[in-house]
N, C-alpha and C positions, 0 to 999 in steps of 0.2 A: 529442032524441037523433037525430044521422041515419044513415041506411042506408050501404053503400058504392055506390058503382056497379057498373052491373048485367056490365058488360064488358069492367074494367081487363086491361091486355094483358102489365103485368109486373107483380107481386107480390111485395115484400117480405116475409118473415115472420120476426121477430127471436125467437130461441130463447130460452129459460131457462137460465142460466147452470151448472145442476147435473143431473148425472145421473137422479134421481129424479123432478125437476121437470118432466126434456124427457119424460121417459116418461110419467108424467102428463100433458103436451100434447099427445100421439100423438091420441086423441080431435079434438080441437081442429084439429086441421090436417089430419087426414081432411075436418073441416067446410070446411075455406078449401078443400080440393080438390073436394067435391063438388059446393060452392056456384059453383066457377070451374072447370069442365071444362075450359075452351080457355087458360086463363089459364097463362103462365108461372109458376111458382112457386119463387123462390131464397127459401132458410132460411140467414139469418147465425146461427154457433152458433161459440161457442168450440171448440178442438182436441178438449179433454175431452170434451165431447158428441155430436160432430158423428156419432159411429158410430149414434146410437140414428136417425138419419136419413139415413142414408150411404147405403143400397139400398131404401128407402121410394118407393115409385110414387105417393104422393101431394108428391113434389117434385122437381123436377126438375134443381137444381143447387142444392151449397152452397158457401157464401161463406164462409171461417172467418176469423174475430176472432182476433187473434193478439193481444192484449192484454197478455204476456208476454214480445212478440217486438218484431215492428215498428210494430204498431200501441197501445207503450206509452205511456203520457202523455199529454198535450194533442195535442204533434206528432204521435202516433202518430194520435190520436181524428179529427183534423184531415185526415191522413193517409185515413185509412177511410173519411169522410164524402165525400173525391175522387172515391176508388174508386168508393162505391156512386155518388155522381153522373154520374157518367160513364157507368153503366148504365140509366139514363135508366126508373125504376121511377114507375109510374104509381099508385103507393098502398104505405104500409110496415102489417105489423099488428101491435103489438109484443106478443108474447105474456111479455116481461119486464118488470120491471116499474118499474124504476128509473128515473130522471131522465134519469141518463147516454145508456138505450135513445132517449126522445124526440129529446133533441138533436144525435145524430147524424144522425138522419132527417130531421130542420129542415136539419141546416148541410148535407145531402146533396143539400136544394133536392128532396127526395120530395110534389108537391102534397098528398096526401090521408094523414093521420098518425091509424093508430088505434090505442086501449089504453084501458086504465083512467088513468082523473083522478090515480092517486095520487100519493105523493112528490113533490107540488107541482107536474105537470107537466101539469099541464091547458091549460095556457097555448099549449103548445106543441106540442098537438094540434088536427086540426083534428074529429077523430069521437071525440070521448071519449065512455068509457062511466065512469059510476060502481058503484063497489063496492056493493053491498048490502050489510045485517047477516047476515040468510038465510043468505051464504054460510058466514060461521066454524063453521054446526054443520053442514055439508057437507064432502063429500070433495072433494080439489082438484082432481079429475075436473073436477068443476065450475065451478070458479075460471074454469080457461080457456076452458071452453064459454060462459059465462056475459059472455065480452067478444064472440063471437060473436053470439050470440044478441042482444046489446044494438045489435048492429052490423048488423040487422036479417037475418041470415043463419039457415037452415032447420039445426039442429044434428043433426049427423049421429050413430050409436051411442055410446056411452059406452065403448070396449069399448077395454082399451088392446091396442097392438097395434106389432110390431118384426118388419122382416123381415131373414134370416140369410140370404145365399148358402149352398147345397148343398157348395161347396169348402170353404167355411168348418166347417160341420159336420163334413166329411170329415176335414181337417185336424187338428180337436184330435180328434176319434177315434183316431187315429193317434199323435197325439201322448203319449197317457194310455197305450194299449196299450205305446210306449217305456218310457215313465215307471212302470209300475206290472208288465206284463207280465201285464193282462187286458185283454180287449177289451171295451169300453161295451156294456151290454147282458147281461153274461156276468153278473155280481155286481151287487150293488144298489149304486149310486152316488149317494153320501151326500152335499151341498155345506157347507160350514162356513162362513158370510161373520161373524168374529166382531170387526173393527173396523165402524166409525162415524167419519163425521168430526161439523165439531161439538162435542167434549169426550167426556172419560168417562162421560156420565150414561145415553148412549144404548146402552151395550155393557157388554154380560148378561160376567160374573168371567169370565177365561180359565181359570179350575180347571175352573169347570163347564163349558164347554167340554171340558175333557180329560176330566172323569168322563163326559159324554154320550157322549165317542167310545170311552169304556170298554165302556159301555151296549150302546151299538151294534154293537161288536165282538165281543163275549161270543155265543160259537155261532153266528154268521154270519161269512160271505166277505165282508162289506163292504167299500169303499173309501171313504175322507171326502178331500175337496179345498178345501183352505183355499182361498177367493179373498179377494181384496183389493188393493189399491196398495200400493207400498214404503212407507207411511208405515204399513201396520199390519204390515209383517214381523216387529215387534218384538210385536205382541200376538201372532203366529200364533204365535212362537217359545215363548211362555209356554204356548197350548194343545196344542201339540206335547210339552211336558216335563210339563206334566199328565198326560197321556194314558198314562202308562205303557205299558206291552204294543202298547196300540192305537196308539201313536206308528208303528210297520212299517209300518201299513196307510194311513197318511196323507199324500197329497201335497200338499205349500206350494209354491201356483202365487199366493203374494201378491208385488206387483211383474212379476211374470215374464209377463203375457197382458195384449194392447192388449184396447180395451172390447169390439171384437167378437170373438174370441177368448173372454172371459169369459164372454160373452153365447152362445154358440154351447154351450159347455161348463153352462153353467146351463142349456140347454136339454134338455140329455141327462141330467139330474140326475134319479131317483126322490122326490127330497126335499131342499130347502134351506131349511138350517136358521139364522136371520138375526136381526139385527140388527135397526131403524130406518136405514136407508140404500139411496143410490142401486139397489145391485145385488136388494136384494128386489122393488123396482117391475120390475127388470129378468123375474126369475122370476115375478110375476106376469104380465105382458105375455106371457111365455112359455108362461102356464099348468103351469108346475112347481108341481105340490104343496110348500107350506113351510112353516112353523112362525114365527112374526115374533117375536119377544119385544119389550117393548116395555117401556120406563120412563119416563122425563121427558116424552115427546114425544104425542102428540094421536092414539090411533090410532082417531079418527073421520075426521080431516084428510087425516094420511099413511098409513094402513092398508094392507094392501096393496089393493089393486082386483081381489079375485080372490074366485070360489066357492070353491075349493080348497084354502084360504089357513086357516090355524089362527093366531090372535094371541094371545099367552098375555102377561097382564099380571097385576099386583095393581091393587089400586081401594082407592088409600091416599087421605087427607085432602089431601094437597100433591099429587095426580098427577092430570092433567099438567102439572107446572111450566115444560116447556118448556124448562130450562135446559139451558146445556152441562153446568155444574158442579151437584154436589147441593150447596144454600146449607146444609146439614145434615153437607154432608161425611160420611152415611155409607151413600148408595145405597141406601135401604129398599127403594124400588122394584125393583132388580135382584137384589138379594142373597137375597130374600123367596123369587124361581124357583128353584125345586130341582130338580138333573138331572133327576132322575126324574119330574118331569112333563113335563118336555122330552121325555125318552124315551118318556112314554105317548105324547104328543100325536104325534112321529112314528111308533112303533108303528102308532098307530089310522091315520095317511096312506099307512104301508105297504101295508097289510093292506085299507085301501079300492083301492089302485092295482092 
C-alpha cells in the first residue's frame, strides 16, 4: 500500500454523489486538510451536494459535476476530464466510489489516483486502498477515514461537521417569522423530514406522522416544518391531512429551500424528527437533537453520528433488509412504530434541551 506524498500542491478530492454520504465524509476531508495545510484543495461534487461544502475552510474551491447538464454522457465525461486536466492537479482522492469516479481522473492525465480497489477499478489507481470486512459492522464515518488512513495519512476527529454562513441563518429566521408569524426561538420548533429516497421501506406511515404532530400540538405553541424536495410534496401533503387541528400550526417548506437554506433552518430546529436520509446526517452534523426512525436500512451503518440522536427501530427477523421495497409488501418494520413512542422519545429530547 503506498502513502501520498508528503507535498502535493493541488488536490483533487472527488465527493460522494449523495447528501448523506458527503456529510458522512466531512470527517474525512477535515483529514486531507490537516494532513495538507499548504495544499490547494478543489472537491468535485455534483450540484445536489455541493452546499454541505460550499463555506467549509477545509476546501478551498469547488468544481461541480454537472452530470445532468453538460457534462452528460461520454462527451460530457470526456468533457470534465479537459476541464480537470487543464487544472493541472498533482494527486485526485476519490472519496466515491464508482468506476466512473477512477476514470475520469485517468483520462484527466491526474499522476497520483487514490480510493478504494472496488468496482473493478484498481486497475486504474495508482494508491489503492482495499476494503476491509471490519468495516460493514462500522459506521460509515469510517468508510471514508478508512481510505485515508490506508493512504498512510494521520486521521483527524471523527466528528461530522457543516459550516452555515451567519446571513444564512439570518435569512430563514426571517423567513419562518413571514411564514408562520412567530420568531425562532419564541415556540419550540419541531422539524418533520418524512420522505426518503430510495423507495417506501425507509419512511415511517404519513398518518403517523400527522397523529405525532397531533401529539405535539395538544397544549403546546409548537410549530412543525415539513422539509424535503419536490419529490416528497406528495408525502408532506398526506401528513398535513393527517394532522387534523395540527395541520394550522404546520409549514411545508418541501421543494421550496436550496440545501443550504434547509440546513440553516435544521439548525434552529429543538428537535427533528426523520426518517433514514440525507437531511438527518445533516441534523446530526448540526448537533440538532432528533429522533431517526428507522426500518429496512442498517442503523449501525447510516445512524445518525450524533450523542443527541434517539433511533427508534423494531429488531424484527428480516431487519435490516436494506431493501427499497418490503419483499413482504407489508412494512413490519415501520408500521410496528406507534406515534406515541415517537412522541415519548421527543418528549424525553425536549425536556433534556
Amino acid at each position: 500500500m503506498k502513502s501520498l506524498p508528503l507535498h502535493p500542491k493541488k488536490i483533487l478530492v472527488r465527493s460522494t454523489n449523495w447528501i448523506g454520504d458527503a456529510v458522512m465524509s466531512t470527517p474525512a476531508v477535515r483529514t486531507i486538510r490537516e494532513n495538507f495545510p499548504e495544499s490547494e484543495i478543489t472537491l468535485l461534487a455534483h450540484p445536489w451536494v455541493s452546499d454541505v461544502f460550499r463555506y467549509s475552510p477545509r476546501v478551498d474551491r469547488l468544481i461541480i459535476y454537472e452530470k445532468k447538464g453538460r457534462h452528460q454522457g461520454v462527451k460530457g465525461m470526456l468533457q470534465l476530464a479537459g476541464e480537470l486536466r487543464q487544472e493541472q492537479f498533482d494527486c485526485a482522492i476519490l472519496l466515491q466510489n464508482a468506476f466512473e469516479a477512477a476514470l475520469i481522473t485517468l483520462a484527466a492525465g491526474i499522476p497520483i489516483r487514490a480510493g478504494y480497489t472496488t468496482d473493478g477499478r484498481g486497475l486504474l489507481l495508482t494508491h489503492g486502498v482495499r476494503k476491509v470486512t471490519e468495516l460493514n459492522k462500522k459506521h460509515e464515518v469510517h468508510y471514508y477515514q478508512r481510505i485515508l488512513l490506508g493512504l498512510g495519512l494521520q486521521p483527524a476527529p471523527n466528528e461530522l461537521e457543516l459550516f452555515i454562513p451567519g446571513d444564512q441563518i439570518d435569512r430563514v429566521k426571517q423567513r419562518m417569522h413571514e411564514l408562520s408569524g412567530v420568531r425562532v426561538g419564541a415556540t419550540p420548533l419541531i422539524g418533520f423530514n418524512p420522505g426518503a429516497a430510495f423507495g417506501p421501506a425507509k419512511r415511517w406511515p404519513a398518518e403517523k406522522y400527522g397523529e405525532l404532530a397531533q401529539m405535539l400540538c395538544r397544549g403546546s405553541e409548537a410549530r412543525i416544518v415539513l422539509f424535503g424536495s419536490a419529490a416528497d410534496r406528495e408525502t408532506a401533503a398526506a401528513v398535513i391531512a393527517a394532522a387534523g387541528s395540527a395541520a394550522s400550526r404546520m409549514i411545508d417548506l418541501t421543494g421550496a429551500t436550496s440545501l443550504i437554506e434547509a440546513m440553516a433552518l435544521i439548525g434552529e430546529c429543538d428537535v427533528f424528527v426523520t426518517n433514514d436520509s440525507g437531511l438527518m446526517h445533516v441534523a446530526a452534523a448540526l448537533h440538532t437533537p432528533l429522533a431517526a426512525i428507522f426500518g429496512s436500512t442498517d442503523h449501525i451503518a447510516t445512524g445518525p453520528y450524533a450523542d443527541n440522536a434517539v433511533v427508534i427501530r423494531k429488531s424484527l427477523p428480516c431487519s435490516p433488509c436494506k431493501k427499497t421495497h418490503c419483499p413482504e409488501k407489508h412494512f413490519r418494520c415501520m408500521k410496528l412504530i406507534e406515534s406515541d413512542e415517537v412522541f415519548a422519545a421527543v418528549q424525553r429530547i425536549l425536556a433534556e434541551a
